[in-house]
TIVO-2410 file (N, C-alpha, C; in nm, 3 decimals):
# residues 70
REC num residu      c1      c2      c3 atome chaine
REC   1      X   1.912 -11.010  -5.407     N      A
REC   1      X   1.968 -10.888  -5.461    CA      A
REC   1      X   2.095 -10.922  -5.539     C      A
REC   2      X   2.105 -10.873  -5.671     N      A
REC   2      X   2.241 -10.917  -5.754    CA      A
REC   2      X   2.334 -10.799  -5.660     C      A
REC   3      X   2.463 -10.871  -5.693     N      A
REC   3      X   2.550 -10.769  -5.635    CA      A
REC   3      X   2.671 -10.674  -5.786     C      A
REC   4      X   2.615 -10.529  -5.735     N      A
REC   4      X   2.696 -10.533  -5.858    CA      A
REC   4      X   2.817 -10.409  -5.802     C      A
REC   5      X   2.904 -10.408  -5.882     N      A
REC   5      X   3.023 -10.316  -5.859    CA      A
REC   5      X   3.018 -10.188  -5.768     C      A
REC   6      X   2.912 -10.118  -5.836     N      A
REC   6      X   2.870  -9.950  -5.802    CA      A
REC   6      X   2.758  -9.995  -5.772     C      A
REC   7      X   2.701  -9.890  -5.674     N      A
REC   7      X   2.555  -9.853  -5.614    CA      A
REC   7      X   2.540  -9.732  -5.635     C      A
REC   8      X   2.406  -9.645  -5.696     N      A
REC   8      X   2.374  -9.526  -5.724    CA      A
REC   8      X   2.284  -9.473  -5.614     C      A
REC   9      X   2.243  -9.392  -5.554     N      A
REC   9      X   2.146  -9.405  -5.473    CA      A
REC   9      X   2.126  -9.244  -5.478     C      A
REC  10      X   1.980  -9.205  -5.523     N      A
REC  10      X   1.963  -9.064  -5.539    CA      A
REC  10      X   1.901  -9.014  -5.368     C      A
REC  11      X   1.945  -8.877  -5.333     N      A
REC  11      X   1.904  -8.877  -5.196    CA      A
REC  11      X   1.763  -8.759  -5.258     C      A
REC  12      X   1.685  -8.745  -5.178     N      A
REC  12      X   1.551  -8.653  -5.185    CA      A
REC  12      X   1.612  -8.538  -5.164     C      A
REC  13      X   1.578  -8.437  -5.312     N      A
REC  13      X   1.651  -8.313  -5.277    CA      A
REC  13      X   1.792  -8.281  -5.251     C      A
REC  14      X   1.854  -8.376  -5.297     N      A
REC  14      X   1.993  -8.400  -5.276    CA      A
REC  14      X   2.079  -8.445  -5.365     C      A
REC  15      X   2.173  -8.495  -5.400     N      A
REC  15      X   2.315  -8.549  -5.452    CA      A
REC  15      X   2.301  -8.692  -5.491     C      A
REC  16      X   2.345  -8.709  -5.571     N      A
REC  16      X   2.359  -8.913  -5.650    CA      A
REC  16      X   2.462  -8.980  -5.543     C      A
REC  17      X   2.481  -9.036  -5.420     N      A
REC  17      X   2.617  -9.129  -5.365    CA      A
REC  17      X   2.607  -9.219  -5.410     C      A
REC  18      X   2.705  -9.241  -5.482     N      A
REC  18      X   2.762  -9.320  -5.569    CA      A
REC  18      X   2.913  -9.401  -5.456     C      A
REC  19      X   2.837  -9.564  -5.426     N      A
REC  19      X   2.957  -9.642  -5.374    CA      A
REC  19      X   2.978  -9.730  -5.429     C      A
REC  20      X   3.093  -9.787  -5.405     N      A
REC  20      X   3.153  -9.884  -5.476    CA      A
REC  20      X   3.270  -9.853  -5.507     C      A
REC  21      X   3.338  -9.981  -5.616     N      A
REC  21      X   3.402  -9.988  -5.745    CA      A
REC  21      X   3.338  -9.888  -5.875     C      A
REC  22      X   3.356  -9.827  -5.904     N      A
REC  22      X   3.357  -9.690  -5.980    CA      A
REC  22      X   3.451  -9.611  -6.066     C      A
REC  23      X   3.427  -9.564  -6.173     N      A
REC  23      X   3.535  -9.458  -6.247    CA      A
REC  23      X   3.471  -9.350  -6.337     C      A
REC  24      X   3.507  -9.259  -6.266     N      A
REC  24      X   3.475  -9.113  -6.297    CA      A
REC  24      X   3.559  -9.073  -6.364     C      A
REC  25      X   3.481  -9.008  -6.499     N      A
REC  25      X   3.567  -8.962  -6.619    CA      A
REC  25      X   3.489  -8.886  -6.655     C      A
REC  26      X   3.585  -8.735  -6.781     N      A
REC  26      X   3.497  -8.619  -6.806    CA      A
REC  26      X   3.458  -8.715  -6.948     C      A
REC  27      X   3.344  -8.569  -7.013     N      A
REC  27      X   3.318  -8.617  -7.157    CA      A
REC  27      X   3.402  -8.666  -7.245     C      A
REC  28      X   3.501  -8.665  -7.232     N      A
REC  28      X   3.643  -8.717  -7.349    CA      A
REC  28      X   3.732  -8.797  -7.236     C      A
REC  29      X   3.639  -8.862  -7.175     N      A
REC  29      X   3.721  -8.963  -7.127    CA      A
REC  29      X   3.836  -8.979  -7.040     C      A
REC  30      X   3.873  -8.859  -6.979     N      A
REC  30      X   3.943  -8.844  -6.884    CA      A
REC  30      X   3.918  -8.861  -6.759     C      A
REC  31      X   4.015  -8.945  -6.673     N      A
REC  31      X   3.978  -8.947  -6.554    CA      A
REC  31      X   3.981  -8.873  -6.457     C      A
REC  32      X   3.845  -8.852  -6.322     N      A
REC  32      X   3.843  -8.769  -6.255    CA      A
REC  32      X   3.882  -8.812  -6.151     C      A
REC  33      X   3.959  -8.805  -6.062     N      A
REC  33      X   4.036  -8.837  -5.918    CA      A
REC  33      X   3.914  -8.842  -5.808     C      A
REC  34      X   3.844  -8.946  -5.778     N      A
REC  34      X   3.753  -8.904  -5.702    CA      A
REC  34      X   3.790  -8.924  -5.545     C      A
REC  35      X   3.922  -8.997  -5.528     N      A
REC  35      X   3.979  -8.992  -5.371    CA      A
REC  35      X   3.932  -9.047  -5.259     C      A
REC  36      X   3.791  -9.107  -5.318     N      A
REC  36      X   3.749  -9.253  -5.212    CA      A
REC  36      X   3.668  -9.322  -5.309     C      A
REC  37      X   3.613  -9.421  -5.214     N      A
REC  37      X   3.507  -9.518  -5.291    CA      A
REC  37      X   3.352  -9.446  -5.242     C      A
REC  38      X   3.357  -9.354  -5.184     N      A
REC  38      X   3.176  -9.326  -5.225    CA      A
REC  38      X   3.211  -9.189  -5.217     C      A
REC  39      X   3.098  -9.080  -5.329     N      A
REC  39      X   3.157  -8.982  -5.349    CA      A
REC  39      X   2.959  -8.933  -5.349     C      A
REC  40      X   2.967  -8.794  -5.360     N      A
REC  40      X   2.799  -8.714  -5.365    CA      A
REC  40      X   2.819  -8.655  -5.484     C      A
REC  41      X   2.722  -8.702  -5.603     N      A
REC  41      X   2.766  -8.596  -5.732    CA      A
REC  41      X   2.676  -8.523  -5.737     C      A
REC  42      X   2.659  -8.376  -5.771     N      A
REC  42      X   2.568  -8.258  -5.769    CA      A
REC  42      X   2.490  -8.309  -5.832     C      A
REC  43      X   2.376  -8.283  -5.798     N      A
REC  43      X   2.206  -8.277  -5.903    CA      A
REC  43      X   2.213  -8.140  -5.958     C      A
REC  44      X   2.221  -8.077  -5.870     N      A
REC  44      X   2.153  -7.913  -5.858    CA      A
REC  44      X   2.203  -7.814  -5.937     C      A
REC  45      X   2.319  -7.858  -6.010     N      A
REC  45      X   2.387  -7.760  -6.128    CA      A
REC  45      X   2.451  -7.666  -6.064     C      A
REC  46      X   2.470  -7.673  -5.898     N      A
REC  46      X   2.525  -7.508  -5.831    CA      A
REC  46      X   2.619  -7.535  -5.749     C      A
REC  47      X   2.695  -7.647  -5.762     N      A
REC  47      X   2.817  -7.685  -5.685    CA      A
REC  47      X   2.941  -7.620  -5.779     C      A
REC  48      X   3.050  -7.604  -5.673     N      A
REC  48      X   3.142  -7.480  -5.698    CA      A
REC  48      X   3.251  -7.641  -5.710     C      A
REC  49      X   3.232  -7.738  -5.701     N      A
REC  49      X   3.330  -7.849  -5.699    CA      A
REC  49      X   3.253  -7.959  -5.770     C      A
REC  50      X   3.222  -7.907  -5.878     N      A
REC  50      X   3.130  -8.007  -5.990    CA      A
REC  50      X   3.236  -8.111  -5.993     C      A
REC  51      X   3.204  -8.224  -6.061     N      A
REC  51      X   3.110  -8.288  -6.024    CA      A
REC  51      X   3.046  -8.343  -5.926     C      A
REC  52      X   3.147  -8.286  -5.805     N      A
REC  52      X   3.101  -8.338  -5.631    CA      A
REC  52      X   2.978  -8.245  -5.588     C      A
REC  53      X   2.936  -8.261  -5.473     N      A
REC  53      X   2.823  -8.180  -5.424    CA      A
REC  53      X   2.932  -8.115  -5.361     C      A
REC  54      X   2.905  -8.000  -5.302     N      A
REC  54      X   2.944  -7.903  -5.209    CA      A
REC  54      X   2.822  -7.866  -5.076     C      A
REC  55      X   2.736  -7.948  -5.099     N      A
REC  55      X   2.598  -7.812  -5.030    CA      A
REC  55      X   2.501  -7.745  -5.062     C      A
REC  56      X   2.544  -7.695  -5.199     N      A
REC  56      X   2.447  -7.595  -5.187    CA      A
REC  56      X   2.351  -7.573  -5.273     C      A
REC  57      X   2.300  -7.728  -5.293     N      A
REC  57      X   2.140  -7.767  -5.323    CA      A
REC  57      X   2.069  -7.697  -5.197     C      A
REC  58      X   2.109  -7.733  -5.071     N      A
REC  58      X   2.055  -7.691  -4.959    CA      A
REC  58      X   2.006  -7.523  -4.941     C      A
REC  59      X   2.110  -7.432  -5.011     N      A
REC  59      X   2.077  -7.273  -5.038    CA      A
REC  59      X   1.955  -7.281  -5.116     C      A
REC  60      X   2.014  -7.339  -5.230     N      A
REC  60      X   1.934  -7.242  -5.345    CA      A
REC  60      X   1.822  -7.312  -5.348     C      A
REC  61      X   1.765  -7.441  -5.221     N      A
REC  61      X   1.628  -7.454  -5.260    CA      A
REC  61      X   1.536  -7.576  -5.342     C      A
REC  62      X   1.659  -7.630  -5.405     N      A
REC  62      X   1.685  -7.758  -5.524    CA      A
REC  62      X   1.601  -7.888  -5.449     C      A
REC  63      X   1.537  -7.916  -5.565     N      A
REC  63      X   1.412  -7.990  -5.523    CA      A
REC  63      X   1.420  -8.149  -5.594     C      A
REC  64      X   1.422  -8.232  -5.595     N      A
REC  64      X   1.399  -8.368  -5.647    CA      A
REC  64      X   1.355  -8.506  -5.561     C      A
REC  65      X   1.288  -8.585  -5.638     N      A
REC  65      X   1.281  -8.664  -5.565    CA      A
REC  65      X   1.410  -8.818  -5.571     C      A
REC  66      X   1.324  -8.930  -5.498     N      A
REC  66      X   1.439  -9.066  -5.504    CA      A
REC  66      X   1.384  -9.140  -5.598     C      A
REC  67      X   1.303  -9.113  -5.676     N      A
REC  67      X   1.251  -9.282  -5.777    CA      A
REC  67      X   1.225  -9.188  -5.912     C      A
REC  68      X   1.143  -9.296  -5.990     N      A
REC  68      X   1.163  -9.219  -6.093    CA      A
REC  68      X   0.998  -9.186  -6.133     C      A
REC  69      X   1.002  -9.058  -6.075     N      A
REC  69      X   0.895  -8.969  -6.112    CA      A
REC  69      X   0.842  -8.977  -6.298     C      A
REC  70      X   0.708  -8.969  -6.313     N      A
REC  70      X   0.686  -8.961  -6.480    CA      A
REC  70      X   0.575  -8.861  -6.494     C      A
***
């Protein structure tokens, strides 16, 4: 296994955790404070603390899988 900085790891129906060495920045390049080294970024478009998960994929039902579906 190469070892690399960041690890992405999509959960089923769930959030991207993202560990590692990492840097979170908006579209213009600003940095986002993410306050540890592994963080849950929303899939589901319905988190109230974008770009983090909050949960509430779990409400509304939000469906995906872990690989890459075609």
């Amino acid at each position: 296994m190469t070892d690399h900085k960041a690890r992405i790891t999509p959960y089923e129906d769930g959030p991207l955790l993202v560990r590692g060495d990492f840097e979170l920045v908006t579209p213009d390049g600003e940095p986002i404070d993410a306050g540890r080294s592994t963080v849950a970024l929303c899939r589901c478009g319905r988190s109230a603390v974008k770009p983090f998960c909050d949960g509430t994929h779990k409400v509304v039902g939000f469906t995906a899988g872990t690989g890459r579906e075609h």
